[in-house]
C-alpha positions in Angstrom: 22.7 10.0 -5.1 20.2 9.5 -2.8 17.5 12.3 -2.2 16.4 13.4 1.5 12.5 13.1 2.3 11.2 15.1 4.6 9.5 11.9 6.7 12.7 10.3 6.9 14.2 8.3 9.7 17.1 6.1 11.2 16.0 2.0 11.0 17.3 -0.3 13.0 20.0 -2.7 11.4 18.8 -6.5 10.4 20.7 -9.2 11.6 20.7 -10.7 7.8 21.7 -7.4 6.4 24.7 -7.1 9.4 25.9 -10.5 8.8 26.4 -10.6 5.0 28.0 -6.9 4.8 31.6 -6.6 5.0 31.0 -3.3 7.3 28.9 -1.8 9.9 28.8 1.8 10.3 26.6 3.2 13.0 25.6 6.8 14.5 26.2 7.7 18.0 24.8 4.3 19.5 27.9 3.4 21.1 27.2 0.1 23.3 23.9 -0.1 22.3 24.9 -1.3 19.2 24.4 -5.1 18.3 27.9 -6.7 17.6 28.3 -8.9 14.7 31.7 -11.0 15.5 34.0 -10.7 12.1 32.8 -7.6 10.9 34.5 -4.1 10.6 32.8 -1.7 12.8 33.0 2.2 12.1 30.4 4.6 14.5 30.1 7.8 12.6 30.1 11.0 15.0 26.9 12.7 12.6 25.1 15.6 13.5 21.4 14.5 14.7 19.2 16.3 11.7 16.4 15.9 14.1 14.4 19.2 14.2 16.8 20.8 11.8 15.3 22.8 8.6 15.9 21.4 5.3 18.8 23.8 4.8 20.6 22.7 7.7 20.3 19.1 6.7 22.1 19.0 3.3 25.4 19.4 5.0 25.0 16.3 7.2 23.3 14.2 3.7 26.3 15.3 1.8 28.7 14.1 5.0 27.2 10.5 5.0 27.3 10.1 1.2 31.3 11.3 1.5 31.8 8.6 4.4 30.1 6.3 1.8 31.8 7.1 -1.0 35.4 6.4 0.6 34.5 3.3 2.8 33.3 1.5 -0.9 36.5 2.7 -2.3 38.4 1.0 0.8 36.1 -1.8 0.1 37.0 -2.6 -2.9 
C-alpha cells in the first residue's frame, strides 16, 4: 500500500514506461493524452485532490488503489 505525501504530484507518463505496459490509465486528460498504438487505454474520472485537506484525500488514494487492484487482477 502506497502512503500519500503531502508534496505529492501527478508526472507525466514516459514513452518507455507507456510502451512496455500492457495498460494506460490516465486522469481527466482526455485528448491531451499521448497515444501509444496497441495498448489498452482506461481515463479514470478521479476527484482532483488539489487543495483538498488530508482528510478529504484518503477517499480518492483508496479509489486509485481499488482501480489498481482490479485492473492487475484483469491483467493477469
Amino acid at each position: 500500500m502506497c502512503a500519500i505525501q503531502p508534496f505529492d504530484h501527478a508526472t507525466l507518463l514516459a514513452t518507455d514506461t507507456a510502451q512496455t505496459s500492457a495498460a494506460v490509465s490516465t486522469t481527466r486528460c482526455g485528448d491531451t493524452c499521448p497515444i501509444f498504438p496497441g495498448k489498452r487505454y482506461e481515463d479514470w474520472q478521479l476527484n482532483n485532490p488539489a487543495g483538498l485537506e488530508l482528510d478529504a484525500v484518503h477517499p480518492i488514494h483508496n479509489e486509485i488503489g481499488s482501480r489498481i487492484r482490479d485492473l492487475i487482477t484483469e491483467l493477469t
